[in-house]
C-alpha positions in Angstrom: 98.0 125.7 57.2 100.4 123.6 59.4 97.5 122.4 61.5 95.7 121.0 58.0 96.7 117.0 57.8 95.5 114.7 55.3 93.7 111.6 56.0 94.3 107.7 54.9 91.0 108.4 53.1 92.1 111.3 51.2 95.0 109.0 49.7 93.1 105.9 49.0 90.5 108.0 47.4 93.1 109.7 45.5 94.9 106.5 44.7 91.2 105.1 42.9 91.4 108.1 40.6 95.1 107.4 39.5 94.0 103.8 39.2 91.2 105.0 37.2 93.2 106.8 34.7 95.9 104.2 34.0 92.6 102.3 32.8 92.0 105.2 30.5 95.0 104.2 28.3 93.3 101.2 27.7 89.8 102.1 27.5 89.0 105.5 27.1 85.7 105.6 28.9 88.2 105.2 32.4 89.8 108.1 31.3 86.1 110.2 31.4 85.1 108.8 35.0 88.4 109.3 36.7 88.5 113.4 35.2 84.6 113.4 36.6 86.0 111.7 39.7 88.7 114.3 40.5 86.7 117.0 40.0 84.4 115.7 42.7 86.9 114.7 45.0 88.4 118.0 44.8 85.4 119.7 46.1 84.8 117.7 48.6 88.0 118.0 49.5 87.8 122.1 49.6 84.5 121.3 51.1 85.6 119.3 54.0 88.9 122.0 54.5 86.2 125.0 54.6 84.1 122.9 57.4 87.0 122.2 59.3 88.2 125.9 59.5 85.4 128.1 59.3 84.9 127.9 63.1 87.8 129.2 64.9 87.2 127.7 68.2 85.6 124.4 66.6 87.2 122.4 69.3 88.1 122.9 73.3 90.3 120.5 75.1 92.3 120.4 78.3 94.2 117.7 80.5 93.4 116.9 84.2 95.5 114.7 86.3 96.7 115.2 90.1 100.1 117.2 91.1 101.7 114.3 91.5 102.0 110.8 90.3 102.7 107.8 92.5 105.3 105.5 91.7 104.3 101.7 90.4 100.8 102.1 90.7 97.9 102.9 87.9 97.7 106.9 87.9 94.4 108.3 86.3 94.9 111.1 83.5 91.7 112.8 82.7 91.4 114.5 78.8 87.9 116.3 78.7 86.8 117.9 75.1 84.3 119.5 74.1 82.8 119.8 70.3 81.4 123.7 69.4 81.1 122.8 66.1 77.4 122.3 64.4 78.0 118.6 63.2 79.4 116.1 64.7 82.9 115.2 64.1 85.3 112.7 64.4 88.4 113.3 67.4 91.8 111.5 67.0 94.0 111.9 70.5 97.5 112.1 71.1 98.5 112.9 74.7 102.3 114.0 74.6 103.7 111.8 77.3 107.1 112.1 78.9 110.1 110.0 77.8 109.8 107.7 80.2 107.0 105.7 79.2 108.3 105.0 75.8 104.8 104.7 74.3 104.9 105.6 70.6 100.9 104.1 70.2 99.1 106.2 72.8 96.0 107.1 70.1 93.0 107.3 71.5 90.0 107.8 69.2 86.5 109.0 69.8 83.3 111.1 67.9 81.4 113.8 69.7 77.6 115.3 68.6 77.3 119.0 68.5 77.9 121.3 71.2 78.6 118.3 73.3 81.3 117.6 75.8 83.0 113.8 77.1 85.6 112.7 79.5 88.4 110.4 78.4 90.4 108.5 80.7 93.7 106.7 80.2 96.1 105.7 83.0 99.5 105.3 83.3 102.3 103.5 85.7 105.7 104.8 85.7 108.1 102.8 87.3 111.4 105.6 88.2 111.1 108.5 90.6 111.7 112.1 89.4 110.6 114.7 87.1 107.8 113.7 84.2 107.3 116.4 81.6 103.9 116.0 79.5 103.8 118.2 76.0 100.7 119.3 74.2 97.3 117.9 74.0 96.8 117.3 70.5 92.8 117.0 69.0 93.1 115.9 65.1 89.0 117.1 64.2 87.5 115.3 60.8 84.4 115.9 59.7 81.7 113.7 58.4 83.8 113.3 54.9 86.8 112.3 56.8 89.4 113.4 54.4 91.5 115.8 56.1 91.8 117.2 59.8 92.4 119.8 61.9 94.8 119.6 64.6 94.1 121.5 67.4 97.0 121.8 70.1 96.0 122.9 73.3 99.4 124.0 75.1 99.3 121.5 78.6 103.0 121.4 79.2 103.6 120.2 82.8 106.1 118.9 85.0 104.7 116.0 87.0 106.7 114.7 89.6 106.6 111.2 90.6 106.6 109.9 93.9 107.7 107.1 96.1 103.5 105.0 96.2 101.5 107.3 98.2 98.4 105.7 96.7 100.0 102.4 98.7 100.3 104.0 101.3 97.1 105.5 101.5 95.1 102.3 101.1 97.2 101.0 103.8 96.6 104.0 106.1 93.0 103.5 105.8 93.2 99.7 106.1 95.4 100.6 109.6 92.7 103.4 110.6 89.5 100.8 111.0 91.8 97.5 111.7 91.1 96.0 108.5 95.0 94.9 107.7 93.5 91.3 107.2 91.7 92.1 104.0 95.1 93.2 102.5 97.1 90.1 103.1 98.3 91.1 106.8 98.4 88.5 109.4 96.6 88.7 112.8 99.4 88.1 115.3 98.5 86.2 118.5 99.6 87.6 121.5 102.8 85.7 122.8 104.2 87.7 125.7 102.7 91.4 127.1 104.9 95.0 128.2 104.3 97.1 131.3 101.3 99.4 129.8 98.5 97.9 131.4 94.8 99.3 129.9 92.2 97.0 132.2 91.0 94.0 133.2 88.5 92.1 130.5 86.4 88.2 130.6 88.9 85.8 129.0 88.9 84.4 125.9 90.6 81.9 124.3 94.3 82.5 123.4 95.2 85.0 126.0 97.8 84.1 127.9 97.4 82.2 131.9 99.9 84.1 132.7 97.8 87.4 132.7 94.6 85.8 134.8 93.7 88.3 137.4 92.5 86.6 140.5 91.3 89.1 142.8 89.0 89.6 139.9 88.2 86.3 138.8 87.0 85.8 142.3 84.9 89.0 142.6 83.1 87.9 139.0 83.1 84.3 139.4 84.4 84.4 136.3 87.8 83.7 134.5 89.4 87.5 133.9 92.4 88.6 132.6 94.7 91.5 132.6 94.9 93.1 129.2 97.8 95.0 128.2 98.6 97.8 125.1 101.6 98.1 123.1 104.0 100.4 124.1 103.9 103.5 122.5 106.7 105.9 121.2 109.4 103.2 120.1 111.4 104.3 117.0 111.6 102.2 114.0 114.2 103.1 111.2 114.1 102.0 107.6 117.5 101.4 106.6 117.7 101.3 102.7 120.8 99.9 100.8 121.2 102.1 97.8 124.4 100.1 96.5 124.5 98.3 93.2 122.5 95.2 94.0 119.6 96.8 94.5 119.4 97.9 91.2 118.0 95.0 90.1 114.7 95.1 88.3 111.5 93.5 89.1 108.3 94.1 86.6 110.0 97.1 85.9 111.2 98.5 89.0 114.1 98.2 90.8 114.4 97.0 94.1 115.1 100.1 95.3 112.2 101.7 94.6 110.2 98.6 96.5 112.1 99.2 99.3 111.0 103.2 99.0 107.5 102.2 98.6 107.7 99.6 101.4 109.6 102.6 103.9 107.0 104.8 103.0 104.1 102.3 103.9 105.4 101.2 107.2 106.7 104.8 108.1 103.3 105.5 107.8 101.6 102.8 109.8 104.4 103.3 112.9 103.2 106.6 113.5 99.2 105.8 113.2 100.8 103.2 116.0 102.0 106.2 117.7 105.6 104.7 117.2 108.4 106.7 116.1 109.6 106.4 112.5 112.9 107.5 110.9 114.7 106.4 107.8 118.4 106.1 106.6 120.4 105.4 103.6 123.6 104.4 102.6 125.7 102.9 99.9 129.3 103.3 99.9 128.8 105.9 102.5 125.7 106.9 104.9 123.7 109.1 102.5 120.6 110.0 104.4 119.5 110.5 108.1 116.4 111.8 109.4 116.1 111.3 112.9 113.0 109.3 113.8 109.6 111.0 115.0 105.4 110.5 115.1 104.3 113.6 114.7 101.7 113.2 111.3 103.8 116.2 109.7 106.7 114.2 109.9 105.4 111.8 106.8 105.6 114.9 104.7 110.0 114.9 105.2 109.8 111.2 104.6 108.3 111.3 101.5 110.5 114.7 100.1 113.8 112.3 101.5 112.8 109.1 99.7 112.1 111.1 96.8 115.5 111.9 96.1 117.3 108.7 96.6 119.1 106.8 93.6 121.1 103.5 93.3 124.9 103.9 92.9 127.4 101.6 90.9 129.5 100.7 94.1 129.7 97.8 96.8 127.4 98.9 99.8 129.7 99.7 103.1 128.0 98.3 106.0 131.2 98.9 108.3 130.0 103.0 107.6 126.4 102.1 108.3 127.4 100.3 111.8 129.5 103.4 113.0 126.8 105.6 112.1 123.6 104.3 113.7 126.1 103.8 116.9 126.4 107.9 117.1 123.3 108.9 116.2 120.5 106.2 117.6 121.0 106.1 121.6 117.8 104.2 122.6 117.0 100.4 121.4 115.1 100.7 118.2 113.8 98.7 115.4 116.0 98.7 112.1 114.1 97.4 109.2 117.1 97.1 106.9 116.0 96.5 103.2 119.1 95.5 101.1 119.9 91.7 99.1 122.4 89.1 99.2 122.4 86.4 96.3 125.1 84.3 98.0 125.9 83.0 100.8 129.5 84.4 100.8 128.1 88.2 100.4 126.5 87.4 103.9 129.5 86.7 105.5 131.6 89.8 104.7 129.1 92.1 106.1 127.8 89.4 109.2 129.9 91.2 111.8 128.7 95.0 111.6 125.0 93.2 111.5 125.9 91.3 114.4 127.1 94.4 115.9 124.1 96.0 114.9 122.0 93.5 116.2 123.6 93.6 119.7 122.2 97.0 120.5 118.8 96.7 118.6 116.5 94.7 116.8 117.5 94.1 114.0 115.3 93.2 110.7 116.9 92.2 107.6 114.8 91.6 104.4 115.5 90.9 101.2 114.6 89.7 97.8 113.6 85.8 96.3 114.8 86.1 92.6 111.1 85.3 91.1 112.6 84.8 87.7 114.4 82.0 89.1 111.2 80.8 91.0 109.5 80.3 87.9 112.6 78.8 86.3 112.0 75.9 89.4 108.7 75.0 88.3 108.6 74.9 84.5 110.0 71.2 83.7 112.8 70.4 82.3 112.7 69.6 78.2 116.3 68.9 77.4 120.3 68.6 78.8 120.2 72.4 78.6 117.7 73.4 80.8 118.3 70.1 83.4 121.7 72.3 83.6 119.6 75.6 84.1 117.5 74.5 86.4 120.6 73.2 88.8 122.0 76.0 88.7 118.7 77.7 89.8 118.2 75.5 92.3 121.5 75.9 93.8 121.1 80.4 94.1 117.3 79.5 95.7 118.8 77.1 98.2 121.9 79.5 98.9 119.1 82.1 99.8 117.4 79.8 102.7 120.8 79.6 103.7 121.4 82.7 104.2 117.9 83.1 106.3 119.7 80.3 108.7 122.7 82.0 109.1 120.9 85.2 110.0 118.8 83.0 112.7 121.3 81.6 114.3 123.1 84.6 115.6 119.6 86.5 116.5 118.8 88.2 113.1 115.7 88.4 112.0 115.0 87.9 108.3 112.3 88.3 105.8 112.8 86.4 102.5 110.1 88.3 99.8 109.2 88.3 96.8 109.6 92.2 95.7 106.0 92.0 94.8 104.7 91.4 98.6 107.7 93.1 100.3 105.1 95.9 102.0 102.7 93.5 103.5 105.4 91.0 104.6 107.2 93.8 106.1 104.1 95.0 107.8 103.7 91.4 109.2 106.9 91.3 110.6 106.4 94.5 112.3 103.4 93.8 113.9 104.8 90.0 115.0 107.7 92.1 116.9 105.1 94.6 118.2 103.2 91.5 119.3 105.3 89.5 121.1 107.3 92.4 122.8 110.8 92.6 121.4 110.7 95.8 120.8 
């Protein structure tokens, strides 16, 4: 009988009686309906118990949901029952989910006719990489009295794990495919400059560049015609992610680590539909990570097992390491997406010569992260002496991070200031403004 629970019904119902017969001290007829009373209830009750068991196999339940979940997006999980009962009953649902949701209300309640089956949907957005373990799928069956129910636990323990956003980079990938960036946030870059890889000669149009008029055929079409050229293919781009303490930082739950994986991931992906090369390395107080950059589509598979793995340590991030490092191992001019965050502007300067050095030998990208807590800290007014003192203080980290931009400028560094929230498609900007005006 451990599967046999009692309803709030059964209680309040039982609670009437007892109320009934406390009257009977006082008057007596009480005392009469409250013994006719129990002796109904109690039937009903033996009644509703008999329904409930008499069918063995009164209820059928299992749990769908894909082999792995993607990290900081909506995942769906799929709970299909079905009723072999001959009435139709009442279904309370309680998915066991794993710790790391930390829901203690996930109830989900429903009715189903006879010999009828429905699909239930729920989803859910975790927010740390690594193994999710989901329990039982437990089905608590009333009948039409509703005063007790059945539980029926249908054994779906699973290990899930969760992965760096696939379903980002997916929509992105497809978005890349049929040169629909735009309709994601992506800006078209204009042309500035053009490489050697010349494709053929097409009618100009406004915004390519004089310099590329071809006047052997402009004469031959009396027409204006230009050269037009293609980016060059096959040039390696390496996401270089900090894993030291300040980017452990959280952002609508996670930490900027984990949008700099998801970011990685994304523009991994979109490099090698560019047929570019893509690679990605780690480090925190020593280079973690290497994986050596390449386009072949199977390569996207290592990527993802490599950022699945990575975790933010407790110490100061050694950039000295990181210099020596992509010195040995990267021998041609590359791009180096380095995802990492400074708050001040003194941070910056300690680790300004190994970017510089960095920068010498190859483009060099570094983005990191606006403190939007702070942002919205800016706008709300000010009420009182208190938050006029705030809000200086604010003002004074937001302008430290412009700063830092400018200091990054002036010696040739690119940098992307973000908001964590839009770190993929400003990074993909970037990438395609460098592609564009043929730095790389």
């Amino acid at each position: 009988m451990k599967s046999l629970y009692l309803n709030n019904r059964f209680f309040i119902a039982l609670g009437i009686i007892i109320f009934l017969c406390m009257l009977g001290f006082a008057y007596r007829i009480f005392f009469g309906i409250a013994q006719v009373s129990l002796l109904v209830f109690a039937v009903v009750v033996a009644i509703d118990i008999l329904l409930l068991y008499r069918y063995k196999n009164g209820m059928q339940g299992n749990r769908e949901m894909a082999e792995k979940l993607s990290n900081g997006d909506e995942n769906l999980i799929k709970l299909y029952l079905e009723n072999h009962y001959p009435f139709t009953i009442h279904a309370r649902i309680i998915d066991e989910l794993p710790l790391q949701f930390q829901l203690r209300n996930h109830d989900i309640r429903t009715h189903l006719a006879t010999g009828t089956g429905k699909t239930l949907t729920y989803q859910v957005r975790p927010v740390k990489r690594g193994e999710y373990h989901f329990g039982a799928l437990n089905v608590f069956v009333s009948s039409i009295f509703g005063l007790a129910s059945r539980r029926f636990r249908f054994a779906q323990d699973k290990m899930v794990p969760v992965y760096p956003s696939y379903i980002q980079m997916r929509q992105y990938e497809l978005m890349a495919i049929s040169n629909r960036l735009t309709e994601l946030g992506i800006k078209k870059i204009r042309r500035i400059g053009h490489n050697r890889e010349f494709e053929q000669v097409k009618e100009y149009v406004s915004g390519d560049d004089i310099r590329t008029v071809n006047w052997k055929a402009t004469a031959r079409k009396n027409s204006l015609m230009v050269n037009h050229y293609q980016d060059e293919k096959s040039q390696a781009v390496y996401s270089v992610i900090d894993k030291g303490r300040v980017m452990k930082m959280p952002f609508e739950g996670l930490s900027l680590l984990d949008y700099a994986i998801n970011a990685s991931l994304v523009i991994s992906n979109i490099a090698i539909l560019k047929e570019d090369k893509a690679g990605i390395i780690t480090f925190s107080s020593a280079v973690g990570t290497m994986l050596a950059a390449s386009k072949v589509h199977s390569h996207m598979q290592a990527i993802l097992e490599t950022l699945y793995n990575q975790k933010t340590g407790f110490q100061e991030s050694n950039f000295d390491s990181l210099y020596v490092q992509i010195k040995r191992q990267i021998k041609g001019r590359s791009l180096i997406l380095l995802y990492t965050n400074f708050e001040t502007l003194t941070s910056l300067e300690r680790q300004l010569p190994y970017l510089r050095s960095i920068a010498h030998h190859h483009v060099l990208v570094v983005i990191f992260f606006e403190n939007t807590e702070l942002k919205e800290l800016l706008e709300k007014p000010a009420s009182d002496t208190e938050e006029i003192y705030l809000k200086t203080i604010a003002e004074k980290f937001a302008f430290e991070k412009k700063q830092i931009v400018k200091e990054l400028q002036k010696y040739g560094i690119h940098a992307v200031l973000t908001a964590p929230q839009n770190l993929t498609v400003n990074t993909i900007n970037k990438y395609l403004e460098l592609k564009a005006r043929g730095l790389l």
